[in-house]
Backbone as CSV, one residue per row, in Angstrom:
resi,resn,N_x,N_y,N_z,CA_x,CA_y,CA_z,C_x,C_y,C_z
1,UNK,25.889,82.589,168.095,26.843,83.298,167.284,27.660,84.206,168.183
2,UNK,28.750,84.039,168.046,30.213,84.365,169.268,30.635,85.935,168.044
3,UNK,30.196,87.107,168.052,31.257,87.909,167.338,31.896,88.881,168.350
4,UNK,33.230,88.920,168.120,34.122,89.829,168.686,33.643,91.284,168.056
5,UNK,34.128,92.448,168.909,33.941,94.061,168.446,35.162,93.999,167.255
6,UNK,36.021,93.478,167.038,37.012,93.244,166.375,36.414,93.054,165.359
7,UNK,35.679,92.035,165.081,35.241,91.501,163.790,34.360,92.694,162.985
8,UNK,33.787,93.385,164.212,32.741,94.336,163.544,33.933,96.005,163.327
9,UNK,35.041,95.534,163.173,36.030,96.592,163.128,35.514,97.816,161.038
10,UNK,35.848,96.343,160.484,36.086,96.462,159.203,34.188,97.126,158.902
11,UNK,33.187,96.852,159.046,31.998,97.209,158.216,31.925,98.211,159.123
12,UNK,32.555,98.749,160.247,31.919,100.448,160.924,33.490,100.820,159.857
13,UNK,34.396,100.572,159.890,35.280,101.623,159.106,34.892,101.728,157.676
14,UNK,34.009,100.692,156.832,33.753,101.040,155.464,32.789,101.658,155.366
15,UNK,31.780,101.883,156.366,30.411,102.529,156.643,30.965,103.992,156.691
16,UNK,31.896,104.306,157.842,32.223,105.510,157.717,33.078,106.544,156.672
17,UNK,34.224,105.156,155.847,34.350,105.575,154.226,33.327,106.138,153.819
18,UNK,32.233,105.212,153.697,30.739,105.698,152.718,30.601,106.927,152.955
19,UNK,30.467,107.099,154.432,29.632,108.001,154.923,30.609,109.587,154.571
20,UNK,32.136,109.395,154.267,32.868,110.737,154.081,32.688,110.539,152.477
21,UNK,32.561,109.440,151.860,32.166,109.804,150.558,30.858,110.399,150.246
22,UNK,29.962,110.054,150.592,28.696,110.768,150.996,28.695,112.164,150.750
23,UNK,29.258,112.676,151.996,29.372,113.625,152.167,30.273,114.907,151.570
24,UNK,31.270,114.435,151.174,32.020,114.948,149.738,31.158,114.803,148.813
25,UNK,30.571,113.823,148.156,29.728,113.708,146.793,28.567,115.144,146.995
26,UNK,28.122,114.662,148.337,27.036,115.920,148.322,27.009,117.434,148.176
27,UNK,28.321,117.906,149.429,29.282,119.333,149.240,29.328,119.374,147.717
28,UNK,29.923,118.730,146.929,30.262,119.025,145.477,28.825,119.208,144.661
29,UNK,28.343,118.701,145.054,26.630,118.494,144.462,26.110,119.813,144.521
30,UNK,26.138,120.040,145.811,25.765,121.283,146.320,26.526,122.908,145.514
31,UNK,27.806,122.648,145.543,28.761,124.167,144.901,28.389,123.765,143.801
32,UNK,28.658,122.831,142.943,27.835,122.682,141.300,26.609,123.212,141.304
33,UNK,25.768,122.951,142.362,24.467,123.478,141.650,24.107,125.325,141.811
34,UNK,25.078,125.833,143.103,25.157,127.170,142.906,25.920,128.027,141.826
35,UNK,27.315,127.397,141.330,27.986,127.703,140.140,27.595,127.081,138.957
36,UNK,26.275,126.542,138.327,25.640,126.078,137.207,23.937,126.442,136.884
37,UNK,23.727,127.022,136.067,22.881,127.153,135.464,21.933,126.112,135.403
38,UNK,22.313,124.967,134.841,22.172,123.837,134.904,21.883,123.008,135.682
39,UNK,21.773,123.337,137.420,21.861,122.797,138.544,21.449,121.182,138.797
40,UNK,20.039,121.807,138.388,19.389,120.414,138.508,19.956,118.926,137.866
41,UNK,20.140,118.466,137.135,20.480,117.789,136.404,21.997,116.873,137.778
42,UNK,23.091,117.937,138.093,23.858,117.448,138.248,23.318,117.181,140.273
43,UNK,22.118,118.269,140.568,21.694,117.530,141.580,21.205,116.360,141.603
44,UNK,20.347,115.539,140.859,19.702,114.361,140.193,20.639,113.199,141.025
45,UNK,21.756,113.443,139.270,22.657,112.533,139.051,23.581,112.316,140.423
46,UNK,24.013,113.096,141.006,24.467,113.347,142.065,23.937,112.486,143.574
47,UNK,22.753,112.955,143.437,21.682,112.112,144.367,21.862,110.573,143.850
48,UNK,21.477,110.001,142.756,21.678,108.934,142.580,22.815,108.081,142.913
49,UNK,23.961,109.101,142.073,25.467,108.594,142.610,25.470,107.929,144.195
50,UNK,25.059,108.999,144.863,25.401,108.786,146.060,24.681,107.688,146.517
51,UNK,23.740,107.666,146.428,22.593,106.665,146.994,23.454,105.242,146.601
52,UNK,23.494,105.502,145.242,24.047,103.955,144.770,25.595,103.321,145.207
53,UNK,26.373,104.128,145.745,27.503,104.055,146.185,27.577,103.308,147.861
54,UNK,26.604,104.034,148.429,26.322,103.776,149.961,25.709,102.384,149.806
55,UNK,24.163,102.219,148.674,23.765,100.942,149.351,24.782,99.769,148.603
56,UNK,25.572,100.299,148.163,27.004,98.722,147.205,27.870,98.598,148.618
57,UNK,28.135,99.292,149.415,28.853,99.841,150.307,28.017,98.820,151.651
58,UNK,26.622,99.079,151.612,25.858,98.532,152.555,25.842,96.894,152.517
59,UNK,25.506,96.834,151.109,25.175,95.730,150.402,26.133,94.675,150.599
60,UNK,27.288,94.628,150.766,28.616,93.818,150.916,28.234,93.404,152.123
61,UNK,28.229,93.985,153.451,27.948,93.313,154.548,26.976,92.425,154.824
62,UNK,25.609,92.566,153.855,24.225,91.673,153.853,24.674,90.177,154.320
63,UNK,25.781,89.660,153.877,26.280,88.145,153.915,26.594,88.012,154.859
64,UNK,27.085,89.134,156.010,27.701,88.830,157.396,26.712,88.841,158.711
65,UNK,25.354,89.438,158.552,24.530,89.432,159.328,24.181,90.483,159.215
66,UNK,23.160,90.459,160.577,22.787,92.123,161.033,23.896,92.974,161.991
67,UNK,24.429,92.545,162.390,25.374,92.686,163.191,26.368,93.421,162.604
68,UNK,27.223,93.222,161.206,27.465,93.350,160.564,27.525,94.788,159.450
69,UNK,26.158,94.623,159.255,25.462,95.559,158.428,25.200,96.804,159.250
70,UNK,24.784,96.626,160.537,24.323,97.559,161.498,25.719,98.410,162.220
71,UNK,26.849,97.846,162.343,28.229,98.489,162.689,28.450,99.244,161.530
72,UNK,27.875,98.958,160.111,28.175,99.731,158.889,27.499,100.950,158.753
73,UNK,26.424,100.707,159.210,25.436,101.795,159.248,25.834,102.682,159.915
74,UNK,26.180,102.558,161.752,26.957,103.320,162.535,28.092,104.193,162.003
75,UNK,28.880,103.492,161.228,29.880,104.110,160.993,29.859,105.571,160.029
76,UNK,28.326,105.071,159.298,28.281,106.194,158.311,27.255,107.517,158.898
77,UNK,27.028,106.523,159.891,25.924,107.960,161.054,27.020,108.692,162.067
78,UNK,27.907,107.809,162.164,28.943,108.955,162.659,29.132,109.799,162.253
79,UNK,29.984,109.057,160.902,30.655,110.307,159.782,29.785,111.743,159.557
80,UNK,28.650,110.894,159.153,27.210,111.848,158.871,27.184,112.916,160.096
81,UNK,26.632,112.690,161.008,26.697,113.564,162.496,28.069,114.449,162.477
82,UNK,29.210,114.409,162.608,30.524,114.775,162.940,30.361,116.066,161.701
83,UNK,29.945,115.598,160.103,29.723,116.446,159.351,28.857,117.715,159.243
84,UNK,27.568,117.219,159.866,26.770,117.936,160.106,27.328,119.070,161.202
85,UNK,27.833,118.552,162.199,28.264,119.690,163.302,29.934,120.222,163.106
86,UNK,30.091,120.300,161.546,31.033,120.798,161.287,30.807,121.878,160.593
87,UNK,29.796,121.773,159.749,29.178,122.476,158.372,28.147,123.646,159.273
88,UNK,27.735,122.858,160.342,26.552,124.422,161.067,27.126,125.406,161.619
89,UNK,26.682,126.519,161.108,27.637,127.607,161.248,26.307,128.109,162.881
90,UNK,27.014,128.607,163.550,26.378,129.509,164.420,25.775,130.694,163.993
91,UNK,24.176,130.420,164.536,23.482,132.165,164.436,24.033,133.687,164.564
92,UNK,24.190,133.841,163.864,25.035,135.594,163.779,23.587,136.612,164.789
93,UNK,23.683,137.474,165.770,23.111,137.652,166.893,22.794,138.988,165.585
94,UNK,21.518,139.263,165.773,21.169,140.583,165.259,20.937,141.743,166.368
95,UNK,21.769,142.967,166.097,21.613,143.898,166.474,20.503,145.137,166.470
96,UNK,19.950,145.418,167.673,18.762,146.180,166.872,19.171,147.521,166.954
97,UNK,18.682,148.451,166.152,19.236,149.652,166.260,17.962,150.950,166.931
């Protein structure tokens, strides 16, 4: 099996879609559950959402190989990573008095 990086263009760019949808779904997940009473519920649903979005997302590539599936994955561990070291805020240094 001959695949070009080309071919594996399209499942790392929909992986990394996933992976900024992901990550939006979750942020929102997250401020809902501090501005709601209610939290839980829309953490749940939220969790599910997401889960089920990524593996439909995953799931499409299954027909193209591992090869395939695994550039998809990448793409959403990028996204994922890049997010993460966007969102960490640096330790504020405590002063002692």
């Amino acid at each position: 099996m001959n695949v070009s990086p080309l071919d594996l263009l399209w499942p790392a760019l929909a992986g990394a879609a996933a992976g900024g949808v992901y990550v939006a779904a979750l942020w929102f997940s997250v401020r809902r559950l501090a501005a709601s009473r209610q939290g839980l519920p829309w953490l749940f649903i939220g969790s599910i959402l997401r889960i089920a979005a990524v593996c439909a997302v995953f799931f499409q590539f299954l027909d193209g190989g591992l090869l395939e599936l695994a550039a998809a994955v990448a793409g959403f561990t990028v996204v994922r990573l890049i997010a993460v070291q966007l969102v960490r805020r640096p330790a504020v240094p405590q002063h002692s008095s």
